[in-house]
Phi, psi and omega in degrees: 000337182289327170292005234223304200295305198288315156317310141282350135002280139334268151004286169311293194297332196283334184282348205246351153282314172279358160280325204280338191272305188331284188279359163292306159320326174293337190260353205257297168315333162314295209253001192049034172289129173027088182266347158276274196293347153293321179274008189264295177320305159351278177304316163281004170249001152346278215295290192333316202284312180302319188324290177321305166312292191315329166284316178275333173246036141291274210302328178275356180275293188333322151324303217297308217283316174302121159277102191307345158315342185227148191289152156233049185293335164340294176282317189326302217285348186278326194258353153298307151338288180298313201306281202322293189342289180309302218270306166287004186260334176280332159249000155290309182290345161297316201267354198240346201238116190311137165286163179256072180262128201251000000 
């Protein structure tokens, strides 16, 4: 259990770093600020972050729902399953779905 608390630990700060760039870029692109490189950044921090979320309240459902005295591999593999899921549907969708600009 202890690797599992450290793993979100982790997780929170990395997400909480790639939320703050994420959305910084978004405003900085907003406001039409340095529009190459916030939109190079824009695009490429989408996956870390949902990823990174996604490591952290994984993990943290795995604390709550779970007992450390017993094996879960059940759930690990069911919530690596979606992680996997999300994460290829998150770059199909980078790559396959046109930006609009209108």
């Amino acid at each position: 259990m202890e690797k599992i608390k450290n793993i979100r630990n982790v997780s929170l700060i990395f997400f909480i770093i790639t939320g703050v760039l994420h959305f910084g870029s978004s405003i900085l692109i907003a406001n039409g600020l340095f529009l190459k490189t916030t939109s190079i950044l824009n695009k490429t921090m989408d996956i870390p972050f949902v990823m990174t979320g996604l490591i952290y309240a994984f993990s943290s459902v795995r604390l709550k729902l779970t007992d450390p005295d017993q094996s879960h591999k059940t759930l690990d593999i069911i919530l690596i399953c979606v992680m996997i899921i999300i994460l290829i549907a998150l770059i199909f969708v980078n790559l396959f779905v046109p930006d609009l600009n209108v």
